[in-house]
Backbone as CSV, one residue per row, in Angstrom:
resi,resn,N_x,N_y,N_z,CA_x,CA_y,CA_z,C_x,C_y,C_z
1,UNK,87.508,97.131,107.639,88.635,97.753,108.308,89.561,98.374,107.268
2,UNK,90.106,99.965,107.582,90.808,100.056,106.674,92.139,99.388,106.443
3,UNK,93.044,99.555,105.255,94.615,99.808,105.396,95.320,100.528,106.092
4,UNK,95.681,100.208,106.916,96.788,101.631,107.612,97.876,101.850,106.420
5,UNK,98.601,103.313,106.032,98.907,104.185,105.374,100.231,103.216,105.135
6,UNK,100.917,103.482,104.148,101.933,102.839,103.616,102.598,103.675,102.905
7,UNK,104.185,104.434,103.383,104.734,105.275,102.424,105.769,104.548,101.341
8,UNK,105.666,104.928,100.443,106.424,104.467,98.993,106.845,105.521,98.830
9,UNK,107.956,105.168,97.314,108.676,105.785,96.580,108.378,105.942,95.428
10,UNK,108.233,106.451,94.577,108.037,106.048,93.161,108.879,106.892,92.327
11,UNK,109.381,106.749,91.169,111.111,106.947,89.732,109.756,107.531,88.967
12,UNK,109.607,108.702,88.465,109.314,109.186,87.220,110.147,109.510,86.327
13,UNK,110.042,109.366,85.052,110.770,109.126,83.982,110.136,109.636,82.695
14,UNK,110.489,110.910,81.730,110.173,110.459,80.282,111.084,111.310,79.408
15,UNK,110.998,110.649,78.237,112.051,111.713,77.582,111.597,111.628,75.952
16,UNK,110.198,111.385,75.785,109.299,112.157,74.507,108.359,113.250,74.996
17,UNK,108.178,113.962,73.972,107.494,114.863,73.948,108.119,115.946,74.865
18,UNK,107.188,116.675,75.772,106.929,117.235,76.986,106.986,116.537,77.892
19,UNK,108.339,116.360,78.165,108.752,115.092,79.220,108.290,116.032,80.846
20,UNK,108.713,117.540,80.912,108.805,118.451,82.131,106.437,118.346,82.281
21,UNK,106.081,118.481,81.647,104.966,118.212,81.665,104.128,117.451,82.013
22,UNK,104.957,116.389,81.212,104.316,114.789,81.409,104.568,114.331,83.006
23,UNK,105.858,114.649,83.736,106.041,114.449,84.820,104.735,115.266,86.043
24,UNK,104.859,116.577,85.263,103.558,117.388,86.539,102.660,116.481,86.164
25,UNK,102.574,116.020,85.343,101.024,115.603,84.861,100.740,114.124,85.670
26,UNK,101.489,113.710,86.073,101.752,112.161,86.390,101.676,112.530,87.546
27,UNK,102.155,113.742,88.727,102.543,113.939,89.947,100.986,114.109,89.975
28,UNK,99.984,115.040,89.788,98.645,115.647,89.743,97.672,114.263,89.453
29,UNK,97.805,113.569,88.403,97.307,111.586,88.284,97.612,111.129,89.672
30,UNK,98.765,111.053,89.884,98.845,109.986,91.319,98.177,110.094,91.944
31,UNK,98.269,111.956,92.696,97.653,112.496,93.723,96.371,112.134,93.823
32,UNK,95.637,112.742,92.403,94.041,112.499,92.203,93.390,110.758,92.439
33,UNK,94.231,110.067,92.436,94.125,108.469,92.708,93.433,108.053,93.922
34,UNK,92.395,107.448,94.154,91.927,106.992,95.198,92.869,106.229,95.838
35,UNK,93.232,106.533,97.592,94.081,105.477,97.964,95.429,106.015,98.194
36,UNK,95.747,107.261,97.345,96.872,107.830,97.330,97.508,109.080,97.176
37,UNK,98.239,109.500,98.025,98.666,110.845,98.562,99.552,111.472,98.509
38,UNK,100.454,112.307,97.657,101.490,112.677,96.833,102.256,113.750,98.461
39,UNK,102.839,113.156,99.211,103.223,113.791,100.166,104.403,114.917,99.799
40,UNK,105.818,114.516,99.225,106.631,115.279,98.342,107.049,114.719,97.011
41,UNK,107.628,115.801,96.086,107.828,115.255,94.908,109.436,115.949,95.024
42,UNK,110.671,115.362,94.145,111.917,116.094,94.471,111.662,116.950,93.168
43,UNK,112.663,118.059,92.933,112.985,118.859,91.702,112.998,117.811,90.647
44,UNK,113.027,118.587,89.201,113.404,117.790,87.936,114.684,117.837,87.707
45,UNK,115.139,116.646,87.271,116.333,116.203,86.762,116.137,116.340,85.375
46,UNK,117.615,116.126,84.487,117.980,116.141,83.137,119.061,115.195,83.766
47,UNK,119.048,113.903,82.772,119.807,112.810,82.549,119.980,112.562,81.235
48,UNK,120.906,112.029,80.907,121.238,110.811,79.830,120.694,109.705,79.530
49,UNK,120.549,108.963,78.357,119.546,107.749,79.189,120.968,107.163,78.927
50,UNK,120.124,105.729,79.591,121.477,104.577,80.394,120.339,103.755,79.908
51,UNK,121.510,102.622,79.194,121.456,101.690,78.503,120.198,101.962,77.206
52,UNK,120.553,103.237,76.768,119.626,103.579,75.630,119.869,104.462,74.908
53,UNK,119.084,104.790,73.643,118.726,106.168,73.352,117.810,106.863,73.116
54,UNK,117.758,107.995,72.085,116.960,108.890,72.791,117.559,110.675,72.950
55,UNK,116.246,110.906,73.470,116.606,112.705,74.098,117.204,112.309,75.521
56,UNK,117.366,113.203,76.251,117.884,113.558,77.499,116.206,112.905,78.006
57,UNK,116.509,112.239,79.569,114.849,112.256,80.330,115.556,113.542,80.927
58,UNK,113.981,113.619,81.749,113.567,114.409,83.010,112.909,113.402,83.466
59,UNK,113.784,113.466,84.958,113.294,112.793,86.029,113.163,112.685,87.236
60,UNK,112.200,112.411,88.487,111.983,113.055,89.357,111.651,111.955,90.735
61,UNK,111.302,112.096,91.578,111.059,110.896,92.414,109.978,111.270,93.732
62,UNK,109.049,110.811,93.817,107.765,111.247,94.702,107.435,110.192,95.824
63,UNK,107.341,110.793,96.753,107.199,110.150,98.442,105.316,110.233,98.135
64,UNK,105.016,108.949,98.397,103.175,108.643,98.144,102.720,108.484,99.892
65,UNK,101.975,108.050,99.896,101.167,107.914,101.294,100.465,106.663,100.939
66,UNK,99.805,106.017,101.008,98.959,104.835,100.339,98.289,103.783,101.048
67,UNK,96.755,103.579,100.725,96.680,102.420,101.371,95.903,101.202,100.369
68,UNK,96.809,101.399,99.532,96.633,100.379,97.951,97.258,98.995,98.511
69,UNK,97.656,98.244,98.279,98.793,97.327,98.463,99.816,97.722,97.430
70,UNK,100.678,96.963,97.521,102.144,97.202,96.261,101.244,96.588,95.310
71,UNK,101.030,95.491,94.916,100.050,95.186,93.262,99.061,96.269,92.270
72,UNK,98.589,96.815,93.479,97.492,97.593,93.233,98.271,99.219,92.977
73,UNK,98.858,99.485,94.005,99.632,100.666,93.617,100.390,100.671,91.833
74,UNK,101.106,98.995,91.724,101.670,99.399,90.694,100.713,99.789,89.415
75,UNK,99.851,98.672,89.461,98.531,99.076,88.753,97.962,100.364,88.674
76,UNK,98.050,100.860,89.471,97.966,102.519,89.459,98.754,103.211,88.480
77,UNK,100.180,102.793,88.911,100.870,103.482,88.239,101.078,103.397,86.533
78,UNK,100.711,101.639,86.330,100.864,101.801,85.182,99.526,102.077,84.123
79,UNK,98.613,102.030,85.058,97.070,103.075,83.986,97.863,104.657,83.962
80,UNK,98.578,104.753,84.873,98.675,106.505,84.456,99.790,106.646,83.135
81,UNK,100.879,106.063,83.270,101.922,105.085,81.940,100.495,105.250,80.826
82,UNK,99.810,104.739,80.786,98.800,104.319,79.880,98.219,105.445,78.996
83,UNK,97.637,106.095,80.314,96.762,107.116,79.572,97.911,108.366,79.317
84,UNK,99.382,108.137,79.524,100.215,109.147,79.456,100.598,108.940,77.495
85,UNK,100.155,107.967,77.147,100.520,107.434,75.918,101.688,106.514,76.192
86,UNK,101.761,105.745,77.115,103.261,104.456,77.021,103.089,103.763,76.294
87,UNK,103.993,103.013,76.043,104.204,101.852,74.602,105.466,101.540,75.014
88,UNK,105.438,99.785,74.744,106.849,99.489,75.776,107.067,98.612,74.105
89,UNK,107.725,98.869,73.038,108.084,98.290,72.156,108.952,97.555,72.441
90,UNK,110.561,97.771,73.078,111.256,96.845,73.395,112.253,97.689,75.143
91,UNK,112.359,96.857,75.547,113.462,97.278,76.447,114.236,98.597,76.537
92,UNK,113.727,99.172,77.282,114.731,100.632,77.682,114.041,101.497,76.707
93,UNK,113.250,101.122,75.860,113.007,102.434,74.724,112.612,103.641,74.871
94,UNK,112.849,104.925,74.264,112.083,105.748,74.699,111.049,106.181,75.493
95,UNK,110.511,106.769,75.868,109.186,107.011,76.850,108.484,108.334,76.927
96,UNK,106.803,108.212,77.024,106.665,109.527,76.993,106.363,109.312,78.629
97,UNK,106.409,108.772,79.410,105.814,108.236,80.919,106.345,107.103,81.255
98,UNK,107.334,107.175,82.267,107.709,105.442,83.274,107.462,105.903,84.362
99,UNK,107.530,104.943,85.277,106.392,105.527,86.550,107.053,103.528,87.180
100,UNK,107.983,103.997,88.052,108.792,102.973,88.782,108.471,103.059,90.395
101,UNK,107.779,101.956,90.572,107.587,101.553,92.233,109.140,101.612,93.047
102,UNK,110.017,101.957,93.421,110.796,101.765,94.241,111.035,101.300,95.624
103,UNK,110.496,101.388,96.368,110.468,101.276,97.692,108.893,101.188,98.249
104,UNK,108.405,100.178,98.850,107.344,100.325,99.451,107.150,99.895,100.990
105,UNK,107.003,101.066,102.037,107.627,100.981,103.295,108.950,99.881,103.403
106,UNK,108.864,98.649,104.391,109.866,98.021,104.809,109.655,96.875,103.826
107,UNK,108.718,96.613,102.672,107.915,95.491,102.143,109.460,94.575,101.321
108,UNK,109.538,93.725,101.268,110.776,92.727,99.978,110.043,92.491,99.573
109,UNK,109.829,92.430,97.996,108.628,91.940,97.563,109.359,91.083,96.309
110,UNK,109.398,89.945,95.526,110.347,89.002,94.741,108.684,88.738,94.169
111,UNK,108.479,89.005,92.658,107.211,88.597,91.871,107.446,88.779,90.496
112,UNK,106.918,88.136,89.651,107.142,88.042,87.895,107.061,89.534,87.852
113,UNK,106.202,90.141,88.460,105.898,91.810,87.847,106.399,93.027,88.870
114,UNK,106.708,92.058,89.764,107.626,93.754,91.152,108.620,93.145,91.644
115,UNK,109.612,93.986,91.854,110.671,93.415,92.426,111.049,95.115,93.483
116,UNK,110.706,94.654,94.924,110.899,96.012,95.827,111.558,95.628,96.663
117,UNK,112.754,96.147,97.152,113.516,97.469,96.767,113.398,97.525,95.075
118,UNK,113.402,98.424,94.330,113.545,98.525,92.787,114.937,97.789,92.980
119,UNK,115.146,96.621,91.787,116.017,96.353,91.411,117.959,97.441,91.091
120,UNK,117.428,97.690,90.254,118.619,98.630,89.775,118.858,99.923,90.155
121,UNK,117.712,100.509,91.550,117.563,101.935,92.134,119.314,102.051,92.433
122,UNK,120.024,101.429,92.659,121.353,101.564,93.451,122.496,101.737,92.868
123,UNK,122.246,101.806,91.374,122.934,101.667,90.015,122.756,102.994,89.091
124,UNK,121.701,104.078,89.557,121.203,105.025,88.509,121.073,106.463,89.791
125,UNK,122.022,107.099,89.079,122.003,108.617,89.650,120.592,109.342,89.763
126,UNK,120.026,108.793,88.261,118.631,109.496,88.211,117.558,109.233,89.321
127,UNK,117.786,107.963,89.764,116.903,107.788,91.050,117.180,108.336,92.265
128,UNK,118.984,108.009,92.801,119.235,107.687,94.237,119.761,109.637,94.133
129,UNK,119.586,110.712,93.434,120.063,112.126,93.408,118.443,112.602,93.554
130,UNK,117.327,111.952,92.906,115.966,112.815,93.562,115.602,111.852,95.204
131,UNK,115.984,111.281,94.745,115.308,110.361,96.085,116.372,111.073,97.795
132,UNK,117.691,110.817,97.255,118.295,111.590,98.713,117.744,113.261,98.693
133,UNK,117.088,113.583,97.693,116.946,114.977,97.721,115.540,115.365,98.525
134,UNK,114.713,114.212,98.791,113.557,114.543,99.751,113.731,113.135,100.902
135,UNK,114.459,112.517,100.359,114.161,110.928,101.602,116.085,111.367,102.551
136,UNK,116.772,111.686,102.506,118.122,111.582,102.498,118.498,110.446,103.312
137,UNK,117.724,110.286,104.292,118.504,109.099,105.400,117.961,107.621,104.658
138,UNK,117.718,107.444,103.170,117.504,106.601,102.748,118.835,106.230,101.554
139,UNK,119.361,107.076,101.613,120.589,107.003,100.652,121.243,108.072,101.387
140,UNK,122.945,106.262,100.891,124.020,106.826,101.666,125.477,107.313,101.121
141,UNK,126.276,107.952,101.647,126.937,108.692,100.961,127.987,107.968,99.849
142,UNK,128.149,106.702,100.098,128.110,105.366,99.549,127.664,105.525,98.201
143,UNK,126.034,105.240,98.698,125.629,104.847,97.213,125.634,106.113,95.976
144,UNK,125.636,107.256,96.517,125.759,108.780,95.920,127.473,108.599,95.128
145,UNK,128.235,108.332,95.822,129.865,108.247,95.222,129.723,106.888,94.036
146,UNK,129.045,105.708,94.219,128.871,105.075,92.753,128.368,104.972,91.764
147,UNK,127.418,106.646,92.188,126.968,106.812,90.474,127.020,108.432,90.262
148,UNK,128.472,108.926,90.821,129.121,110.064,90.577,129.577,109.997,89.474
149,UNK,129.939,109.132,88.633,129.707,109.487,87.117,128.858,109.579,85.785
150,UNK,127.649,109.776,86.829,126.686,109.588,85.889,125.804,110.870,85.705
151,UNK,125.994,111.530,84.734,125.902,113.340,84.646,124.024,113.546,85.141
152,UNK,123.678,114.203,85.833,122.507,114.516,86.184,122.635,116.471,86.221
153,UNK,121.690,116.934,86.114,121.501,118.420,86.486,120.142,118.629,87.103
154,UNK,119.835,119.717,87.708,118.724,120.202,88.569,117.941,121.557,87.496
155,UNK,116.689,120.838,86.479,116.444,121.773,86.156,115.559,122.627,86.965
């Protein structure tokens, strides 16, 4: 029997190299993924990083289709991290590829390795400015005014 379809969220993120690249390149990986279906992706962002440094990211946020489970999805995501060249030396560091589960349908999920709703989605412009930009009735005008100081642009 199959999975019936499961829509997610997923935070792209990088800010080495060909970060505007690395992101198509990650959107075109997902898609090609058995299991999973790149329904929309929002525009690219230019951020600051938060709680780091670094170049500026580009970052973006993509509505999936899926009938992975959340474990397996993240696993997805992080072979594509992988073959993007990731390297997690320490906390927050640079990146040429992050690739963040956010939301998976109505799921709470509390585990050593996922925590859905994304933890800190509610705290970072870079997420909740692509995400109202294709999901909107998922972010509220609320959460948009507490991370109005946090400089984003639409490249």
């Amino acid at each position: 029997m199959a999975r019936a379809d499961v829509t997610a969220f997923v935070a792209l993120g990088a800010n080495l190299g060909d970060a505007e690249q690395a992101l198509r390149g990650a959107l075109k990986a997902l898609d090609e993924t058995p299991g999973i279906r790149v329904l929309r992706a929002s525009s690219l962002y230019r951020t600051a990083p938060v709680q780091s440094t670094g170049p500026d990211y580009v970052n973006a946020v993509a509505e999936v289709s899926t009938t992975l489970n959340a474990m397996a999805l993240l696993d997805a995501l992080q072979a594509i991290e992988q073959r993007a060249g990731r390297e997690r030396p320490y906390r927050n560091a640079p990146r040429t590829l992050d690739m963040d589960l956010l939301l998976f349908g109505g799921a709470r999920i509390e585990s050593p390795r996922l925590t859905v709703p994304h933890s800190r989605m509610g705290q970072r412009a870079f997420v909740l400015v692509p995400l109202a930009e294709i999901a909107p009735a998922l972010v509220s005008t609320g959460q948009l005014a507490a991370v109005a100081d946090q400089a984003i642009e639409t490249l």
